[in-house]
C-alpha positions as CSV (number, residue, x, y, z in Angstrom):
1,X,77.0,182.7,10.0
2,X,78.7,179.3,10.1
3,X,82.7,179.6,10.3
4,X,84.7,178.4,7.6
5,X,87.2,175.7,7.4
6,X,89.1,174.1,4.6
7,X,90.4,170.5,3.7
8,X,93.8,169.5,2.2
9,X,94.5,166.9,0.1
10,X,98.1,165.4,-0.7
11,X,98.7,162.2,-3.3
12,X,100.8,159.8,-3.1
13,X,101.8,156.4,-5.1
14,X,101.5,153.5,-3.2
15,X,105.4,152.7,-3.7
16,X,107.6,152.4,-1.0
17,X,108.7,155.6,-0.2
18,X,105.5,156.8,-1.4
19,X,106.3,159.5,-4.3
20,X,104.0,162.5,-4.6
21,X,101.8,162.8,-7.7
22,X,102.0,166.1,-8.7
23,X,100.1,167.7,-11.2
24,X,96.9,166.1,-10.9
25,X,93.6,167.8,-12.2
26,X,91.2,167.5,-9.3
27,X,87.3,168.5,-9.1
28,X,85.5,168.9,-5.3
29,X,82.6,169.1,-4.6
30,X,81.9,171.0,-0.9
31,X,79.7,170.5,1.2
32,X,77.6,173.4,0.1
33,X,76.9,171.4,-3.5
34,X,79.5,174.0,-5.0
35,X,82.6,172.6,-6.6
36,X,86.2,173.6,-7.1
37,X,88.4,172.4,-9.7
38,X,91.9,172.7,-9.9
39,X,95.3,170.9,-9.9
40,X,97.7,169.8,-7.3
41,X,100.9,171.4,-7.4
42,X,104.5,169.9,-7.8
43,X,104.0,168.4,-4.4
44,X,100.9,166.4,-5.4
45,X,99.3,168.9,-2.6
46,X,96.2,171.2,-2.3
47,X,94.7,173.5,0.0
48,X,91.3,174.6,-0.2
49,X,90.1,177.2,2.3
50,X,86.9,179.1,3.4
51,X,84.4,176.5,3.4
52,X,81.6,175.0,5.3
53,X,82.3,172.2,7.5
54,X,81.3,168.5,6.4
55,X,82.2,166.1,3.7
56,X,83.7,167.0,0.3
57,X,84.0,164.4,-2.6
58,X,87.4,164.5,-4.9
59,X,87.4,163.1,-8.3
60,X,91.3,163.3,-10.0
61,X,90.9,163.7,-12.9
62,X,94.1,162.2,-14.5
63,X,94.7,159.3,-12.9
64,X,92.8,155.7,-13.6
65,X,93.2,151.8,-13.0
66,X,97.0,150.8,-13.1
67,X,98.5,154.2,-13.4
68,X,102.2,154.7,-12.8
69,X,104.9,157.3,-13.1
């Protein structure tokens, strides 16, 4: 058995000081092929634990071209 790891993901504007962007409806896919959806939390901030090691792909959900707070 492999051990388990876990990625974090925190987002940020791009304004200077960056600003969190919480809230955000987020769907990963791990490295497994299995996904995990979710939202960040009031610290635009997620934690996702006991996975395989390699690459995971996020999509957010809520945020497109030009958004701002």
């Amino acid at each position: 058995m492999k051990p388990l790891t876990w990625v974090a993901l925190s987002v940020v504007d791009d304004e200077e000081p960056a600003r969190p962007l919480p809230k955000l409806r987020f769907q990963m896919r791990l490295p497994d092929g299995s996904t995990r959806t979710g939202a960040l939390d009031g610290q635009g901030y997620v934690l996702v634990e006991d996975i395989d090691p390699g690459r995971c792909w996020v999509e957010l959900k809520d945020i497109r071209r030009g958004f701002t707070r």
